[in-house]
Backbone as CSV, one residue per row, in Angstrom:
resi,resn,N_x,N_y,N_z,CA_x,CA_y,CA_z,C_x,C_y,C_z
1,UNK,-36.155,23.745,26.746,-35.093,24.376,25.956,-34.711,23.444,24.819
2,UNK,-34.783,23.912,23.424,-34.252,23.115,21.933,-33.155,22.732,22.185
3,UNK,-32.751,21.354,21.700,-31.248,21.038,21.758,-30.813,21.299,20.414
4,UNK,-29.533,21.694,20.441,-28.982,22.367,19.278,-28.778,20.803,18.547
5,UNK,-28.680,21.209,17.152,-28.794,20.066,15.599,-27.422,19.441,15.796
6,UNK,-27.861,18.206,16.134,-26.769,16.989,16.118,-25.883,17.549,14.780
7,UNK,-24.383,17.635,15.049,-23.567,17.480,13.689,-23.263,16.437,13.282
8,UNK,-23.204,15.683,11.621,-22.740,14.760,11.681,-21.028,14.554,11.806
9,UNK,-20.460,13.605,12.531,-19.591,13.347,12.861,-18.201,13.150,11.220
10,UNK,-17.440,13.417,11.525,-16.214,13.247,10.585,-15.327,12.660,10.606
11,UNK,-15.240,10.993,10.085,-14.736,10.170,10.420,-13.118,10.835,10.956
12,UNK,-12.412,10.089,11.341,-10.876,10.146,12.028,-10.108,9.892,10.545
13,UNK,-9.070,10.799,10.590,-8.226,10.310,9.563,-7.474,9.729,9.755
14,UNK,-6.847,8.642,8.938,-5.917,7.456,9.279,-5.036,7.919,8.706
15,UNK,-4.520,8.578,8.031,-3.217,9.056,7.407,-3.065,10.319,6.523
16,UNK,-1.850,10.998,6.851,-2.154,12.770,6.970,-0.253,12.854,6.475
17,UNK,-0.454,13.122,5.314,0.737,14.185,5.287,1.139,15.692,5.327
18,UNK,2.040,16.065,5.663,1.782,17.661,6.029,2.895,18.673,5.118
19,UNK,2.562,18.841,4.204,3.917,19.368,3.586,4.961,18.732,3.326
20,UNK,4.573,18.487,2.510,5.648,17.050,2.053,7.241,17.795,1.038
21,UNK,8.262,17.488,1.272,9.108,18.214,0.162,9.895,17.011,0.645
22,UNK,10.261,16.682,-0.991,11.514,15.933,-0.748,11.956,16.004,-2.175
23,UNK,13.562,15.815,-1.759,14.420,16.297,-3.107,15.591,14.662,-3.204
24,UNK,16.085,14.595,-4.520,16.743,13.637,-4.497,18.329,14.181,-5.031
25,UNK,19.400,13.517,-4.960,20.772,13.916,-5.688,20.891,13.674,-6.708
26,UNK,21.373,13.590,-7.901,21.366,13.663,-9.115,22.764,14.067,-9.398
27,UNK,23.893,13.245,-9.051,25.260,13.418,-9.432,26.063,14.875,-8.480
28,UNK,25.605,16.161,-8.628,26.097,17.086,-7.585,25.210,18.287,-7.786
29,UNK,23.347,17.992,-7.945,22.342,18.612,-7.979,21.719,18.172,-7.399
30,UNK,20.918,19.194,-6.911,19.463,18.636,-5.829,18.153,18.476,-7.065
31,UNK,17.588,17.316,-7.419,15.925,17.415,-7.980,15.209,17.461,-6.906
32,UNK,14.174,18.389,-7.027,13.109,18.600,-5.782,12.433,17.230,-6.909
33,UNK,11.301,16.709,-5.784,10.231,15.357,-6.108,9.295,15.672,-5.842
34,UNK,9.203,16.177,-4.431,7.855,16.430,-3.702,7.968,18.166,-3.324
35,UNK,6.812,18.918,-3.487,7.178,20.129,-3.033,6.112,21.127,-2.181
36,UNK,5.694,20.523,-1.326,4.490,20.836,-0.263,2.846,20.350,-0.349
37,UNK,3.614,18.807,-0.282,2.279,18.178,-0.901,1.596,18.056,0.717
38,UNK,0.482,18.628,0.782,-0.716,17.961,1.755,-1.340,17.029,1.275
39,UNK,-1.908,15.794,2.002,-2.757,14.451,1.839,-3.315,13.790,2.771
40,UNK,-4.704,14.032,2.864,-5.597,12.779,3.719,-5.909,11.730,3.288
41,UNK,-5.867,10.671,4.015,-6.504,9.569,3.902,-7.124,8.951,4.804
42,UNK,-8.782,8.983,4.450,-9.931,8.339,5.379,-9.703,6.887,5.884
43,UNK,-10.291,6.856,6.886,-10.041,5.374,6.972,-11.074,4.454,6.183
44,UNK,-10.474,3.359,5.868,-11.400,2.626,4.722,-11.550,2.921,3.504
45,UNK,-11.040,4.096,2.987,-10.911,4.939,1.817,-10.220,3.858,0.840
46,UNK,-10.554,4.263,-0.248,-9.438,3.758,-1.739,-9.514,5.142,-2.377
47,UNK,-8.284,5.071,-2.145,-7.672,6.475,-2.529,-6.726,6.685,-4.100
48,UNK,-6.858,7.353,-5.183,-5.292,6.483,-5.981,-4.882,7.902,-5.965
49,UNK,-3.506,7.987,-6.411,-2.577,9.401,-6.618,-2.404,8.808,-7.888
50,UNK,-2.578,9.996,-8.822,-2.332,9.633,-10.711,-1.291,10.993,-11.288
51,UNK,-0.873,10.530,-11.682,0.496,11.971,-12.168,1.132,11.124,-13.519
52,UNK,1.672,11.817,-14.249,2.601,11.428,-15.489,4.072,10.657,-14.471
53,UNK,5.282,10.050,-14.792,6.401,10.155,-14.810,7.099,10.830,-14.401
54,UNK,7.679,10.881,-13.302,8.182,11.916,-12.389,7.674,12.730,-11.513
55,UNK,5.797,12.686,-11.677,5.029,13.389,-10.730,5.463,13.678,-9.509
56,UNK,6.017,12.561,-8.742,6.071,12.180,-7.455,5.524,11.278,-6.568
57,UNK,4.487,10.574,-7.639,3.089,9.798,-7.007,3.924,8.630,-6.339
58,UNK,4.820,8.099,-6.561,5.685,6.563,-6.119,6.362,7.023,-4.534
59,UNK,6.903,8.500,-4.740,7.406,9.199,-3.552,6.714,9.393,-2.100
60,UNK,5.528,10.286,-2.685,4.524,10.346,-1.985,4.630,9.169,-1.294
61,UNK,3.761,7.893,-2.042,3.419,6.381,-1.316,4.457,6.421,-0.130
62,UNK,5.698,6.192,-1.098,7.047,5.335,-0.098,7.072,6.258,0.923
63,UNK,6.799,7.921,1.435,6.981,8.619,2.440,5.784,8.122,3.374
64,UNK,4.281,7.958,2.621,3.838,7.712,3.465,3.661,6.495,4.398
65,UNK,4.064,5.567,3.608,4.071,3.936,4.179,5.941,3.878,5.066
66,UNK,6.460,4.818,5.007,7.579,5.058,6.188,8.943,4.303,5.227
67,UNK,8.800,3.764,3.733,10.244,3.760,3.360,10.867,4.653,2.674
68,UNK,10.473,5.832,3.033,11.552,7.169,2.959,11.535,8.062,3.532
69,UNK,12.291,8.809,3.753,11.777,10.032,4.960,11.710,11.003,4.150
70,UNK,11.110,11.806,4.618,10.788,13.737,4.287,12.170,14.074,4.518
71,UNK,12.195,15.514,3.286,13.537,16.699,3.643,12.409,17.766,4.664
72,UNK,11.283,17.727,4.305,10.579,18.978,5.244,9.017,18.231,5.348
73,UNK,8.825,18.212,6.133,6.832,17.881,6.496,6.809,16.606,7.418
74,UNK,5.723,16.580,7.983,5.509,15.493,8.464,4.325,14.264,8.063
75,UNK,4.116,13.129,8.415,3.322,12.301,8.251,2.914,11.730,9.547
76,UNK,1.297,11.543,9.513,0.408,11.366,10.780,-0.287,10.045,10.798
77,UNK,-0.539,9.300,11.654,-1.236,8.167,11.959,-2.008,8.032,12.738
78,UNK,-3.826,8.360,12.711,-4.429,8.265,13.848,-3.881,9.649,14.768
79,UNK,-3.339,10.526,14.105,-3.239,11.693,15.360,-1.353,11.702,15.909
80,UNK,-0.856,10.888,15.586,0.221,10.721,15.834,1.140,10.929,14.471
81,UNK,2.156,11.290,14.741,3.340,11.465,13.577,4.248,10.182,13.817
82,UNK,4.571,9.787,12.795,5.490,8.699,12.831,6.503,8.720,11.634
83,UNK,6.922,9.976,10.813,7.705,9.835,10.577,9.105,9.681,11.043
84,UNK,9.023,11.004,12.382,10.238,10.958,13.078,10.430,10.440,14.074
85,UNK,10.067,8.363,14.086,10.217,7.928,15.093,11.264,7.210,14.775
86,UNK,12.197,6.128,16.310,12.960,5.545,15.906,12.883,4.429,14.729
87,UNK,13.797,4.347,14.027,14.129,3.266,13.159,13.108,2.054,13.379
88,UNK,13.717,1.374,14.605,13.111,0.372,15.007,11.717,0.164,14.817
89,UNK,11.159,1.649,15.368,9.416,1.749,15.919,8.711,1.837,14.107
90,UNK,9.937,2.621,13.149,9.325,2.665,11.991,8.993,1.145,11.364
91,UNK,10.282,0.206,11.657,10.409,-1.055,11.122,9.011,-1.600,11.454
92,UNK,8.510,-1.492,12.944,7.166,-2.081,13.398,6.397,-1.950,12.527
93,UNK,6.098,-0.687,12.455,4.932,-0.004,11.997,4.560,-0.379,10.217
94,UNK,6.282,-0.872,9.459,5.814,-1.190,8.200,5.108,-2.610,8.161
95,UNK,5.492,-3.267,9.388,5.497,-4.703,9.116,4.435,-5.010,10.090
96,UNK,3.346,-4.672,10.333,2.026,-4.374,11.169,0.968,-3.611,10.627
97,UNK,1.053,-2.299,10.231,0.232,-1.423,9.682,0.181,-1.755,8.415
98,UNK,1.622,-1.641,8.008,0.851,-1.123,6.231,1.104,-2.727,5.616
99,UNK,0.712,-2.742,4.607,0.945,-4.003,3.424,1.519,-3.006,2.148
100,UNK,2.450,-3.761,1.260,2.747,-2.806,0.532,2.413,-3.878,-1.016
101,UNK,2.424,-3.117,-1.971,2.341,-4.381,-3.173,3.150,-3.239,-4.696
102,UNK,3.644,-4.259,-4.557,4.835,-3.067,-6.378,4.371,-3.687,-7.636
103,UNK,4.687,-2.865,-8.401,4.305,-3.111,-10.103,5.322,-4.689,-10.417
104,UNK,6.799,-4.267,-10.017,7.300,-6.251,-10.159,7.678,-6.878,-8.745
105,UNK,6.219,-6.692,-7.993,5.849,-8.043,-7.595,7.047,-8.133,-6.409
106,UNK,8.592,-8.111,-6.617,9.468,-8.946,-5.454,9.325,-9.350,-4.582
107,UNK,8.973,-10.737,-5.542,8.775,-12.083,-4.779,10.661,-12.712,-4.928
108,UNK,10.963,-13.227,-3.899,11.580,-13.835,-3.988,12.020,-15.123,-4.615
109,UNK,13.580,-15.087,-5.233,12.665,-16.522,-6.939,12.888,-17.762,-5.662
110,UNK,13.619,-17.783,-4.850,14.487,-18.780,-4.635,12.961,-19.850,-3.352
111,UNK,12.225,-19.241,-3.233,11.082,-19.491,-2.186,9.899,-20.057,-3.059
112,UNK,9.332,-20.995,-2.478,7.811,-20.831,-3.282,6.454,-19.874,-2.983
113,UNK,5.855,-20.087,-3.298,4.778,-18.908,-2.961,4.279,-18.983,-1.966
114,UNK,3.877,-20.090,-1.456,3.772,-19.918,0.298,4.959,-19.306,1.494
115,UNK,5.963,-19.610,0.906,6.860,-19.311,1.133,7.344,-17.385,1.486
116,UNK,6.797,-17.404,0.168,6.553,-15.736,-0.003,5.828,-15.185,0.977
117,UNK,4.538,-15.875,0.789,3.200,-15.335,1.398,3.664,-14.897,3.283
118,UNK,4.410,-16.432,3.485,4.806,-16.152,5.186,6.116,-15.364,5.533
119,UNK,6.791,-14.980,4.609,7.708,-14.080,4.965,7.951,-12.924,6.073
120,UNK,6.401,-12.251,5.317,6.348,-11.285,6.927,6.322,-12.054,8.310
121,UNK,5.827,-12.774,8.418,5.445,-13.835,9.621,7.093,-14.259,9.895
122,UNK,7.364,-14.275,9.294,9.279,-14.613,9.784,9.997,-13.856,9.683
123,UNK,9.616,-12.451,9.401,10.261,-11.306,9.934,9.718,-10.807,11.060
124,UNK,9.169,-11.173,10.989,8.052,-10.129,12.571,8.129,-10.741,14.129
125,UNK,8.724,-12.265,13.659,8.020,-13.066,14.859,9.795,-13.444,14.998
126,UNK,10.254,-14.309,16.080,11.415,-14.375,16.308,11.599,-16.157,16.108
127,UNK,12.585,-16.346,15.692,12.542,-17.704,15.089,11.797,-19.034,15.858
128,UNK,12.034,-18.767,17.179,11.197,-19.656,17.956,9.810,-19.825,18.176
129,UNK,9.767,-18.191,17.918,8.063,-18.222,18.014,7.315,-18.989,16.807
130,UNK,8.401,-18.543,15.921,7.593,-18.277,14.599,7.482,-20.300,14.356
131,UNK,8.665,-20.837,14.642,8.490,-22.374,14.643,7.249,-22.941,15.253
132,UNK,7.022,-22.081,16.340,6.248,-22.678,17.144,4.845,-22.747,16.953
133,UNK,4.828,-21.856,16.327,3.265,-21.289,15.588,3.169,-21.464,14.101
134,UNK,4.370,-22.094,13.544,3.941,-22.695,12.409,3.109,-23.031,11.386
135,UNK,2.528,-23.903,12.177,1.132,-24.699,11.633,0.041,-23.474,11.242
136,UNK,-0.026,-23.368,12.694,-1.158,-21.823,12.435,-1.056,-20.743,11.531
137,UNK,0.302,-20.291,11.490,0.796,-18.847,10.448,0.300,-19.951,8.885
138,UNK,1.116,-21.159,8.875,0.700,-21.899,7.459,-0.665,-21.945,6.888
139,UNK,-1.469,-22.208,7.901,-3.155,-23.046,7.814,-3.725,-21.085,7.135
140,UNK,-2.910,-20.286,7.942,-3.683,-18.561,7.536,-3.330,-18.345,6.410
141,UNK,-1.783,-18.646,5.652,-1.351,-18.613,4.150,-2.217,-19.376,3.638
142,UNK,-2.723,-20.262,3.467,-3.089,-21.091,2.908,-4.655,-20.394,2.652
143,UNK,-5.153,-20.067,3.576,-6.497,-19.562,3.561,-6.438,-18.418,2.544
144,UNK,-5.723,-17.371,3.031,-5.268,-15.967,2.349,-5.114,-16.181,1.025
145,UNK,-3.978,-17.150,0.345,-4.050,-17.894,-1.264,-5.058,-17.772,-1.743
146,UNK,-6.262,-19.394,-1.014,-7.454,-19.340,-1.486,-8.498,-17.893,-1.655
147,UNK,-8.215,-17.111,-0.845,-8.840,-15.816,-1.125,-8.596,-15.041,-1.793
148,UNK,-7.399,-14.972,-2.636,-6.715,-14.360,-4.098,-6.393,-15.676,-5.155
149,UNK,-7.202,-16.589,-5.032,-7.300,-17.716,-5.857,-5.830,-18.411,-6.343
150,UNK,-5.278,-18.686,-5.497,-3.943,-19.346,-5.544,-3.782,-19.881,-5.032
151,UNK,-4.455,-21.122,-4.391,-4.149,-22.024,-3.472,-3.630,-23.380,-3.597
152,UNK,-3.953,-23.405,-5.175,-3.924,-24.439,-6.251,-1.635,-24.465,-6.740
153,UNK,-1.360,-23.665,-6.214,0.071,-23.021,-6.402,1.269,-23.285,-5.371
154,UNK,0.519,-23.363,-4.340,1.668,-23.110,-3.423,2.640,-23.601,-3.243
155,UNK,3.423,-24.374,-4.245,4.569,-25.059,-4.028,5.222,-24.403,-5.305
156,UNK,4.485,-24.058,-5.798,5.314,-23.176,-7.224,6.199,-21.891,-6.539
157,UNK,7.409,-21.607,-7.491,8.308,-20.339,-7.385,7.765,-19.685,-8.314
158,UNK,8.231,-18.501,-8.041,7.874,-17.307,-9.077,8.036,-17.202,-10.484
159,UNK,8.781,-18.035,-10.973,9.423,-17.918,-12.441,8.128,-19.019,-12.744
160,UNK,7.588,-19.740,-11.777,6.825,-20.422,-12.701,5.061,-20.071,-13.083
161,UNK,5.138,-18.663,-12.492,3.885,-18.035,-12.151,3.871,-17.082,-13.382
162,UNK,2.372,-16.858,-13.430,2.188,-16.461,-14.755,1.977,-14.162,-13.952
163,UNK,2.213,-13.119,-14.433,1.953,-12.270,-14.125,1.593,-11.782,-13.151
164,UNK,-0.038,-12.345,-13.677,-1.004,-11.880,-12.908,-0.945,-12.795,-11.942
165,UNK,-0.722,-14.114,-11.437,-0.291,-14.731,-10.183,0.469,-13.872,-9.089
166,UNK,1.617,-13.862,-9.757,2.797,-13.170,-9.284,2.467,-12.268,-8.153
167,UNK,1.196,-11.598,-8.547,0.779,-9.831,-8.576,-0.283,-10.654,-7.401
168,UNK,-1.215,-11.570,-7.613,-2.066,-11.832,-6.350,-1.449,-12.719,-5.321
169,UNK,-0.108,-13.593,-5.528,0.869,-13.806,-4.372,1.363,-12.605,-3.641
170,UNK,2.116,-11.268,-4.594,2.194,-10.230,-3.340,1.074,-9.624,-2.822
171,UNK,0.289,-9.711,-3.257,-1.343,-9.219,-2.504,-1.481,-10.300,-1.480
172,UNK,-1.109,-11.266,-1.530,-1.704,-12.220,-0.183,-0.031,-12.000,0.716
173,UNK,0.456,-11.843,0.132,2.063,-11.847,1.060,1.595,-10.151,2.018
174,UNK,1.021,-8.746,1.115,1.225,-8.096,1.963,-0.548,-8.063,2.710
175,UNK,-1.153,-8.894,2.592,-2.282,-9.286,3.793,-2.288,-10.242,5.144
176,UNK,-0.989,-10.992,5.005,-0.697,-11.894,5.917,-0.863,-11.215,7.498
177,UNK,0.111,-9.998,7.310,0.061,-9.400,8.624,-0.958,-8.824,8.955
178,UNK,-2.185,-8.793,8.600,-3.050,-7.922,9.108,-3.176,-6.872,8.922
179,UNK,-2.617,-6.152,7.749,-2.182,-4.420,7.654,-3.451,-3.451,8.061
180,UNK,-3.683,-2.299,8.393,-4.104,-1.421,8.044,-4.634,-0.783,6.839
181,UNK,-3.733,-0.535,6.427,-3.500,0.263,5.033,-2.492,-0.606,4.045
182,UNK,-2.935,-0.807,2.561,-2.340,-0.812,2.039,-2.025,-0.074,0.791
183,UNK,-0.634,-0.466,0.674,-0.157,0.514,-0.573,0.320,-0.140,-2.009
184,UNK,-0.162,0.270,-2.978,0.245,-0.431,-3.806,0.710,0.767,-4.969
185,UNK,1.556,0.263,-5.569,2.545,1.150,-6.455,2.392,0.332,-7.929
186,UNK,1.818,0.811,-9.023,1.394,0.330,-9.960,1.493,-0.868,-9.779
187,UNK,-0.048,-1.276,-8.910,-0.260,-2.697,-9.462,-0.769,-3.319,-10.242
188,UNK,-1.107,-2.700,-11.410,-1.235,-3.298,-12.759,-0.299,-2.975,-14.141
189,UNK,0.452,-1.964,-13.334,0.967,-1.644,-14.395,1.820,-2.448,-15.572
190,UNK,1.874,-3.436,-14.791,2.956,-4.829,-15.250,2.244,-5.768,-16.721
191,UNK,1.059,-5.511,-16.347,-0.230,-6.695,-16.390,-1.008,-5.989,-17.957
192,UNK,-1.912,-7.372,-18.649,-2.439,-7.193,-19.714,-4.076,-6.418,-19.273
193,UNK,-4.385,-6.204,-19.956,-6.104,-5.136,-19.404,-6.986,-6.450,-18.549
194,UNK,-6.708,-7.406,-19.030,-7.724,-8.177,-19.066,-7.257,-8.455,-17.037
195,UNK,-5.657,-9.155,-17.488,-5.274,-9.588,-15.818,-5.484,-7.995,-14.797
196,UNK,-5.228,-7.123,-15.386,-5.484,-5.908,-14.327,-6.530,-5.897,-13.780
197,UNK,-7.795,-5.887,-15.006,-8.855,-5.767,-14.394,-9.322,-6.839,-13.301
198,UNK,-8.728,-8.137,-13.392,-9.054,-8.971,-12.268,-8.310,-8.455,-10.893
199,UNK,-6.901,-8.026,-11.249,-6.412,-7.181,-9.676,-7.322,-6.157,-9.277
200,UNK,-8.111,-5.647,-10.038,-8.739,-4.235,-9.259,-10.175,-4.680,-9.093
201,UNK,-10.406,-5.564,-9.307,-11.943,-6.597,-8.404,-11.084,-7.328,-7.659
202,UNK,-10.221,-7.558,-7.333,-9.657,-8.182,-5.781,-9.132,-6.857,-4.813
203,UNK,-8.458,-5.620,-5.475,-8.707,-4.525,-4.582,-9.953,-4.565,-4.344
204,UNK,-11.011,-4.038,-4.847,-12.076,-3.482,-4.614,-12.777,-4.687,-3.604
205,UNK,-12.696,-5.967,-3.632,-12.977,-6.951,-2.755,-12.635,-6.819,-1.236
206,UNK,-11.649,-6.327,-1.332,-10.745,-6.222,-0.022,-11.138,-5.479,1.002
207,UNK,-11.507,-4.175,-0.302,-11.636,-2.740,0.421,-13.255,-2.638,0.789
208,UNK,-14.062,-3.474,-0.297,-15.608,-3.352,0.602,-15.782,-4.530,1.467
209,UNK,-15.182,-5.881,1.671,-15.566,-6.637,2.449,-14.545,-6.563,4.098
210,UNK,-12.937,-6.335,3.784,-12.602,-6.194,5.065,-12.115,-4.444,5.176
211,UNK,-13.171,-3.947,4.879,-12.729,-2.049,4.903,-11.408,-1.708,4.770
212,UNK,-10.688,-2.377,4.275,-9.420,-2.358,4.229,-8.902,-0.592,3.743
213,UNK,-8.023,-0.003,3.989,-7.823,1.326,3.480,-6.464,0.804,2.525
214,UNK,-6.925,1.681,1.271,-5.751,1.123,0.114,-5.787,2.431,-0.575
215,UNK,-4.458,2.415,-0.440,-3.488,3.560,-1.138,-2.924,3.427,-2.441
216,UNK,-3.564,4.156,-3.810,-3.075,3.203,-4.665,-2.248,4.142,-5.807
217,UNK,-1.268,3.986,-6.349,-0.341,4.878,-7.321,-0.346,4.428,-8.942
218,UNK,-0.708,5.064,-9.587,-1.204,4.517,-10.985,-1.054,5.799,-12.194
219,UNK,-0.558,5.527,-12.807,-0.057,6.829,-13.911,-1.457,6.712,-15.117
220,UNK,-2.567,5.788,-14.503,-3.192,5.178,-15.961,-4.457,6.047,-15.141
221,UNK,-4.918,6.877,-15.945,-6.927,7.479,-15.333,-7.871,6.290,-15.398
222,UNK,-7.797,5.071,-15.794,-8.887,4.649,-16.259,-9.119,3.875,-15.101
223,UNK,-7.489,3.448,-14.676,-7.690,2.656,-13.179,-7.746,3.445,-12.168
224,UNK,-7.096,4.910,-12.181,-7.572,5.975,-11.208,-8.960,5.859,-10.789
225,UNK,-9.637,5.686,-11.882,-10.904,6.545,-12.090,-11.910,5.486,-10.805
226,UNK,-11.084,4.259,-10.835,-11.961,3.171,-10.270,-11.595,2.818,-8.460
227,UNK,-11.086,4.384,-8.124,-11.151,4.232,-6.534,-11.886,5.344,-6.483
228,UNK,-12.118,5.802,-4.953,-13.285,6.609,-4.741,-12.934,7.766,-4.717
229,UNK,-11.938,8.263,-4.540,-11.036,9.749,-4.849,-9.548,9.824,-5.430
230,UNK,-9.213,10.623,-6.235,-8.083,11.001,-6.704,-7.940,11.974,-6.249
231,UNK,-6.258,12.265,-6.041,-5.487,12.990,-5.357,-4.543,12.800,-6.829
232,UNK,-4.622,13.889,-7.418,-3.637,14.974,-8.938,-2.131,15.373,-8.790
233,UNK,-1.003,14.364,-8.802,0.204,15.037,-8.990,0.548,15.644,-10.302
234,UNK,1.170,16.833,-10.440,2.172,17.201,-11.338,3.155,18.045,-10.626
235,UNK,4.502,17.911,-11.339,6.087,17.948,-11.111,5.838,18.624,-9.380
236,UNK,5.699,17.681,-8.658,5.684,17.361,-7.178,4.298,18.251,-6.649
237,UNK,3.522,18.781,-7.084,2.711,19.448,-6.318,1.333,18.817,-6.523
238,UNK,0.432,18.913,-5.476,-1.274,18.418,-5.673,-1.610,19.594,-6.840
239,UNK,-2.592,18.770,-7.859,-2.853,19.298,-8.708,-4.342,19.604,-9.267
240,UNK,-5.060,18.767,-8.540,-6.202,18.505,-7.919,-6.822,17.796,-6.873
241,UNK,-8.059,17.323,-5.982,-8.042,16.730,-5.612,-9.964,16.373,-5.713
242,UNK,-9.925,14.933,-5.721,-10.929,14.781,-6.730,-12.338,13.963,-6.920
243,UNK,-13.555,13.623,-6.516,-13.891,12.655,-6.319,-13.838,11.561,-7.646
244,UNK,-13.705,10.258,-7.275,-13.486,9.163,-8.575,-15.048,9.137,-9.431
245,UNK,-15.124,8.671,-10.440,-16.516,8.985,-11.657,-17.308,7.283,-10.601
């Protein structure tokens, strides 16, 4: 008897929004932002969302990386929803799963960049632990630097960092923990063509050597164009969805 034709398999999705609507206040009006946005994201994927100014593309991110909640839809992880979990379990989940990285950077001025880099590590861990393991969390900053070419820095603060530093200190600050997924919210947008283009050969580094899944928000096509699918906002709705050139 023929055995029926192997299917090929379809990877698991790592992150799933489901109808997304969310509205903001505006003095004693509701602005809708988001207005039944669906979104997958593969695992290992580089994904970017590209929209004009007000699209929603920044919204989207922050709902899906858990610092905002939905007025209506849910968001999935591996099969699980985690928007509507406790507080607490959300706090985990930002500071474990995702890495996040913003257009300015907030780095803290008052810290130096190692400093920065271990932050999560001293939020996550409880002061004793985190003393105790010290050395080790340090010796991994230190490594992580050298792998976004800043190692040469680490006693510098932020004011004394040039941009594009700035921008690969929060890239090593949100890799410390090990994330999953990361998200980044115009991370070049800050930056001259020349320093961008070096951030998006350290994405793209990330994402083919440790499969990293990166979520990326960018109002510019040209840096859209340079992840492997676009996902099309306009005034809150998917507008396409797309493979990258």
């Amino acid at each position: 008897m023929s055995q029926p034709p192997t299917l090929p398999m379809t990877p698991p999705l790592h992150l799933r929004a489901k109808a997304l609507d969310k509205a903001y206040l505006k003095g004693e009006h509701k602005v809708p932002v988001l207005r039944g946005v669906d979104a997958n994201v593969g695992r290992g994927e580089f994904l970017s969302i590209v929209g004009q100014s007000g699209s929603g593309k920044s919204t989207l991110m922050h709902l899906l990386g858990l610092l905002d909640e939905p007025d209506v839809g849910e968001v999935w992880l591996d099969g699980n929803r985690i928007d509507n979990l406790p507080a607490t379990t959300r706090d985990q989940l930002r500071n474990h799963v995702f890495g996040f990285v913003f257009q300015f950077y907030h780095l803290l001025p008052e810290l130096t960049l190692l400093e920065n880099v271990l932050s999560p590590l001293m939020i996550r861990h409880s002061t004793w632990e985190y003393w105790k393991r010290k050395n080790e969390f340090k010796e991994k900053a230190i490594e992580i630097t050298k792998q976004v070419g800043l190692d040469h820095r680490l006693s510098h603060k932020p004011s004394e960092l040039s941009g594009g530093e700035m921008q690969r200190a929060a890239i090593a600050r949100a890799l410390i923990g090990d994330p999953s997924i990361l998200l980044a919210d115009e991370p070049t947008g800050n930056l001259d063509s020349h320093t961008g283009g070096e951030i998006m050969t350290l994405l793209h580094k990330l994402n083919d050597e440790r499969k990293l899944t990166i979520v990326m928000v960018t109002h510019d096509d040209n840096i859209a164009q340079q992840a492997q699918r676009i996902v099309r906002l306009s005034e809150g709705r998917i507008q396409a969805l797309n493979e990258a050139a």
